[in-house]
C-alpha distance (Angstrom), angle and dihedral (degrees) to the residues before:
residue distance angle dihedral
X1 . . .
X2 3.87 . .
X3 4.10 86.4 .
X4 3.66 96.7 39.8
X5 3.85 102.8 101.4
X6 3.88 93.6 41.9
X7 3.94 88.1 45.2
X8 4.45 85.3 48.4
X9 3.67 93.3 49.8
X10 3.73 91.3 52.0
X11 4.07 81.4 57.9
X12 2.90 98.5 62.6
X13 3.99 112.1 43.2
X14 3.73 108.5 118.3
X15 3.56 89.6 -0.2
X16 4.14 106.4 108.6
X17 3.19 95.8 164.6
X18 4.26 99.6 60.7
X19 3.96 128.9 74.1
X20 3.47 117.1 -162.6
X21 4.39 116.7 -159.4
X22 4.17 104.7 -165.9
X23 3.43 119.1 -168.6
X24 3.56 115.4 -141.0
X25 3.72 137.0 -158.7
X26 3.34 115.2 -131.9
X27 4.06 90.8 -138.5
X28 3.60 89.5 49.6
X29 4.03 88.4 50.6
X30 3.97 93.6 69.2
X31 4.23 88.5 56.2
X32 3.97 112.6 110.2
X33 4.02 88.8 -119.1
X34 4.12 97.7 53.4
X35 3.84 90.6 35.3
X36 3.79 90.9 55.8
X37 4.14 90.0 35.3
X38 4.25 83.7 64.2
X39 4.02 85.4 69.2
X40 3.69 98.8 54.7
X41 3.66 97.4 92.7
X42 3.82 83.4 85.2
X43 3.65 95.4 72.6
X44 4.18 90.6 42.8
X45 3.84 113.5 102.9
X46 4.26 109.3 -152.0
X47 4.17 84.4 -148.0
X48 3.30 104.3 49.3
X49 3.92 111.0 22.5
X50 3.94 135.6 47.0
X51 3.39 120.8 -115.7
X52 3.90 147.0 -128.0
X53 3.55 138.6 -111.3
X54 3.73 116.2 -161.8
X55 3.69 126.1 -166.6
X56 3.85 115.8 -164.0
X57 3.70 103.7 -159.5
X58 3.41 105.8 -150.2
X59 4.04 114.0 -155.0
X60 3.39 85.9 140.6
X61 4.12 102.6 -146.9
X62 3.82 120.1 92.2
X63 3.91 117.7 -162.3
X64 3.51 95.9 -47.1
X65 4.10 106.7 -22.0
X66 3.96 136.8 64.5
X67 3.27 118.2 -90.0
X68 3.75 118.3 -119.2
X69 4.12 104.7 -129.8
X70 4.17 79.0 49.4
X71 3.79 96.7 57.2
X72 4.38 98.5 37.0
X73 4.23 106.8 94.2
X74 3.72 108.0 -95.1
X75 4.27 83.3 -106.2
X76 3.35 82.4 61.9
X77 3.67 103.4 50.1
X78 3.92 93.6 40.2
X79 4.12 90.4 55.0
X80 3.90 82.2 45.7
X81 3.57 97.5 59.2
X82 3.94 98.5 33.4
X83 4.20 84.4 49.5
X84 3.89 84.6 59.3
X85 4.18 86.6 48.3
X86 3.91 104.2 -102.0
X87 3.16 133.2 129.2
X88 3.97 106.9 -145.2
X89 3.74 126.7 -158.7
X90 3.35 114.6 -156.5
X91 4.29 135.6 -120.3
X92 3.24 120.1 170.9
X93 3.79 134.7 157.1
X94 4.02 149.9 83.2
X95 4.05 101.1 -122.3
X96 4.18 94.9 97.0
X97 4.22 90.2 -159.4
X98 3.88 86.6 59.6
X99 3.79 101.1 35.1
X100 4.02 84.9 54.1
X101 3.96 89.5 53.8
X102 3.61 92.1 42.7
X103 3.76 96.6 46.4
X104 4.08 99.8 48.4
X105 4.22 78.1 49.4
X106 3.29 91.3 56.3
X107 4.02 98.9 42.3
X108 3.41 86.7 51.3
X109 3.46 95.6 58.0
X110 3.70 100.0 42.3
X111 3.84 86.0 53.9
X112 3.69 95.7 52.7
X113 3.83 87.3 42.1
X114 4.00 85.5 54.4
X115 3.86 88.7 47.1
X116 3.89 98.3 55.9
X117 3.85 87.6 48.2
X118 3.44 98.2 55.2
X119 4.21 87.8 40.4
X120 4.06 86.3 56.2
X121 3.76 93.5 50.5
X122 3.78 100.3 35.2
X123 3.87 97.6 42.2
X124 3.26 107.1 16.1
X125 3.77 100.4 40.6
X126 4.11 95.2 -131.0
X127 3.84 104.7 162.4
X128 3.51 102.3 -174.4
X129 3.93 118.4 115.2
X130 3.57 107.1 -96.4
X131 3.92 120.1 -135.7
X132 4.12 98.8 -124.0
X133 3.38 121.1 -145.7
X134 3.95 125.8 -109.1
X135 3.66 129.2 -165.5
X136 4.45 111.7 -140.6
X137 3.44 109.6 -158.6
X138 3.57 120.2 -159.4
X139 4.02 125.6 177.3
X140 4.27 131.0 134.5
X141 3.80 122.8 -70.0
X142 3.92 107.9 -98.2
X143 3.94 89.0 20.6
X144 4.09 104.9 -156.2
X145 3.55 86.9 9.0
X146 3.75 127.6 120.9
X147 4.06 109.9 -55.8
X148 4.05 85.1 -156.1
X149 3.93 140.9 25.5
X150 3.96 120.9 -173.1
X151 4.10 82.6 -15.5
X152 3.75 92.4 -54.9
X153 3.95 123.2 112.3
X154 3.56 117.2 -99.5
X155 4.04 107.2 170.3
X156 3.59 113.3 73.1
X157 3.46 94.2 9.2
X158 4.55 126.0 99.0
X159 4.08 79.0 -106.9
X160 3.61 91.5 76.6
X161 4.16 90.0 52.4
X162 4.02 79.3 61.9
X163 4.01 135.9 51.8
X164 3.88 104.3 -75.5
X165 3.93 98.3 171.1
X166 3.91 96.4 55.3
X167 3.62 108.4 168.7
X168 4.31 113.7 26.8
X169 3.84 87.4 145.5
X170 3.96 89.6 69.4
X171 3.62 113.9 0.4
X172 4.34 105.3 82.9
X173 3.43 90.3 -159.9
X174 3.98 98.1 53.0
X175 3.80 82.5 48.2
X176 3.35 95.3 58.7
X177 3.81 97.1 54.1
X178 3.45 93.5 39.6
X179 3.83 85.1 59.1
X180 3.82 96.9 42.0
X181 3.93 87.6 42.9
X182 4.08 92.4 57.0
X183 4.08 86.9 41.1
X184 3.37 94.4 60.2
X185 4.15 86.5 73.2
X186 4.06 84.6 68.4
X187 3.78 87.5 -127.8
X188 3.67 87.8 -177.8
X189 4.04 85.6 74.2
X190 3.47 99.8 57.4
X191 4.01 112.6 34.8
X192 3.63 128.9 41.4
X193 3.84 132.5 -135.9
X194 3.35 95.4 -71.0
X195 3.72 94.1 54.7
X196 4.11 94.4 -113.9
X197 4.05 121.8 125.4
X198 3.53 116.8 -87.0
X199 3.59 107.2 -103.9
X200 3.84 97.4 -129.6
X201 4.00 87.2 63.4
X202 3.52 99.1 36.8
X203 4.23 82.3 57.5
X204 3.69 85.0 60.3
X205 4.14 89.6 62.4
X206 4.12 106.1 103.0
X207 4.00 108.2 -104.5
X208 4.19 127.7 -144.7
X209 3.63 115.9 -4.3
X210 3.86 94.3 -11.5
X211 4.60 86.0 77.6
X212 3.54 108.1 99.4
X213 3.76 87.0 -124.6
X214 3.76 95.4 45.9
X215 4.07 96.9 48.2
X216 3.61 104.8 114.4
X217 3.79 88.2 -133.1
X218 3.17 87.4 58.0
X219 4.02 101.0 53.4
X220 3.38 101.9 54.4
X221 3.54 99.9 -159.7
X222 4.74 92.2 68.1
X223 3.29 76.8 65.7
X224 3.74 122.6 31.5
X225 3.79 109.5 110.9
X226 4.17 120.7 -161.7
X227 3.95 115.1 -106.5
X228 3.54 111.5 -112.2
X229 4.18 90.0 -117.4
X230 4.03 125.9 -161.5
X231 3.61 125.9 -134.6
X232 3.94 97.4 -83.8
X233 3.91 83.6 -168.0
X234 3.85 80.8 86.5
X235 3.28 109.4 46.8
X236 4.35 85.1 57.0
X237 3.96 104.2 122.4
X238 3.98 117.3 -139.3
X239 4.02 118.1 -117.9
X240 3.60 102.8 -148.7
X241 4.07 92.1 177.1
X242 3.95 125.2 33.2
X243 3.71 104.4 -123.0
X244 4.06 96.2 9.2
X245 3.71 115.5 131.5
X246 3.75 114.1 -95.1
X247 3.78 140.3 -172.2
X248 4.00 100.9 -66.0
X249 4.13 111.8 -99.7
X250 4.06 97.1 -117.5
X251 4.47 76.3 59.3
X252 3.46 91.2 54.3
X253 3.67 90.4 44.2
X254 3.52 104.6 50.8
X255 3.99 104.6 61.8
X256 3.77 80.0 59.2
X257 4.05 95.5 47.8
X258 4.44 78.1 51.0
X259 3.51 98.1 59.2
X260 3.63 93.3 38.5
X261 3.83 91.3 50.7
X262 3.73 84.1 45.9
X263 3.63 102.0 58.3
X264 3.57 103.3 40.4
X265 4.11 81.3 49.6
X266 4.05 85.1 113.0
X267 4.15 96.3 47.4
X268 3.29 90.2 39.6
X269 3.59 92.7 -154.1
X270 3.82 105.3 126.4
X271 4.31 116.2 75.3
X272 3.90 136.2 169.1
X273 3.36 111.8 -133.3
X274 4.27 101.9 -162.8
X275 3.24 121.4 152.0
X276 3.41 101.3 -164.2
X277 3.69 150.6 -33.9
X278 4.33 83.0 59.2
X279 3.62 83.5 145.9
X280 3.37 112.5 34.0
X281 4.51 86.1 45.7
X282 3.67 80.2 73.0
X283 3.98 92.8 -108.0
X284 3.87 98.2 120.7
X285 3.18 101.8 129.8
X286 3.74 104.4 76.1
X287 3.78 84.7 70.4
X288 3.64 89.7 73.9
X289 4.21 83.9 74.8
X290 3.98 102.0 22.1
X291 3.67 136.7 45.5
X292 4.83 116.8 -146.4
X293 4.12 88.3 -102.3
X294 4.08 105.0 -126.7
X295 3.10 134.3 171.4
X296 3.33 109.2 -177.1
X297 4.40 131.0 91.1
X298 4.31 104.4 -47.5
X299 3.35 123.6 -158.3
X300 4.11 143.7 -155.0
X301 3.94 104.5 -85.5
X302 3.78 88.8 30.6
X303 4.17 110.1 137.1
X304 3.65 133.7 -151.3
X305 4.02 95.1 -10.4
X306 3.79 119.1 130.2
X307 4.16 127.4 154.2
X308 3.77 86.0 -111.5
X309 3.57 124.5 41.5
X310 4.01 106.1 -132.9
């Protein structure tokens, strides 16, 4: 989960039609990767790219220690998150009838919110960066769990990131819980005799391309397309002296990288992801066909930046 919103923004470049939701840990939201992922609605163009809806769960333990977004003030958080360019919405509780209402609320509304975006930039023409909307949220550590263990608190404490209920096989009174704990989902009401699914819920389960396994954004290989490839024969550099000093390899590779970008300019299926030093990593060249895509301020002096990358 730490790479999931940088791996759901890749998704959706120069796909308009595809919203991703990512849920996200709120331990795995302090790592270097997911904190710099929060920033990549900069380089995400409303007109010609989907979008992404994270969801930073907020349990707020880790293994065994807090987690830092858990233990700022809510004031804190919020400027957090709106200082990164989201706009969150809020749901946060422990009763699991409420949270449910208050969570298809508030994916409704973060979808709509999505939808008028993408109608102001697609029909409407409005350039500006858009502030996307995210969804925090915030229940106890071992939600539904057991409250206590041995007379110690186990739900929304680190305990319940760890095995509470140690022994069942020999301890009667671990057994017990462990029963009453698994009980508590009113099995009863959703298999039959025999153990299998009642068929009434199992008809609720999306069918074809709507199964999360099924969607052929999902499956990469409905919709992987082959890169329209040059002859790399001819981008092969001569080495006139063993051990002389030649052209730099990234040099070499980027007239290649060009033409690649170049062909596959219609598909659109082929994108450099560099964060920096492009340039200066010898790999210049594929400038001469594409532009960084940014959506954030630009300034005089600014080189090769454009909302869309060509």
């Amino acid at each position: 989960m730490g790479y999931s919103l940088s791996h759901a923004f890749g998704a959706v470049f120069d796909n308009p039609g595809l919203t991703v939701a990512c849920v996200i840990g709120d331990g795995e939201a302090e790592t270097g990767p997911l904190a710099t992922a929060w920033h990549s609605n900069k380089f995400l163009n409303a007109a010609s790219d989907g979008a992404v809806l994270p969801i930073l769960h907020l349990n707020g333990y880790k293994i065994a220690n807090p987690t830092l977004l858990a233990r700022i003030t809510r004031e804190e958080l919020d400027q957090l998150l709106r200082g990164y360019g989201w706009t969150p919405h809020y749901v946060v509780g422990h009763d699991p009838a409420a949270m449910h209402e208050a969570m298809a609320a508030a994916l409704d509304s973060a979808a709509l919110d999505i939808l008028r975006i993408q109608r102001r930039a697609r029909t409407a023409g409005d350039t500006r960066r858009p502030r996307w909307p995210m969804i925090v949220f915030g229940s106890p550590k071992g939600w539904t769990g057991p409250k206590m263990v041995d007379g110690v608190p186990n739900e929304g404490t680190f305990r319940a990131h760890q095995v509470p209920i140690t022994d069942p096989a020999t301890n009667p009174r671990h057994l017990a819980q462990l029963e009453a704990w698994l009980r508590s989902y009113r099995p009863e009401e959703l298999f039959d005799a025999q153990g299998r699914l009642r068929p009434e819920l199992a008809a609720l389960a999306p069918a074809g391309e709507k199964r999360m396994g099924a969607n052929p954004h999902a499956n990469g290989g409905r919709l992987l397309r082959d890169l329209r490839m040059p002859d790399f024969t001819q981008y092969a550099l001569d080495v006139a002296v063993r051990g002389g000093r030649g052209a730099g390899d990234t040099r070499v590779l980027a007239p290649f990288l060009r033409d690649v970008a170049k062909m596959n300019s219609e598909p659109r299926n082929f994108r450099i992801f560099g964060p920096d030093e492009t340039v200066s990593n010898g790999l210049e060249a594929v400038f001469q066909v594409t532009s960084r895509q940014w959506e954030a301020e630009m300034e005089t002096g600014d080189q090769y930046w454009r909302p869309r990358a060509r």
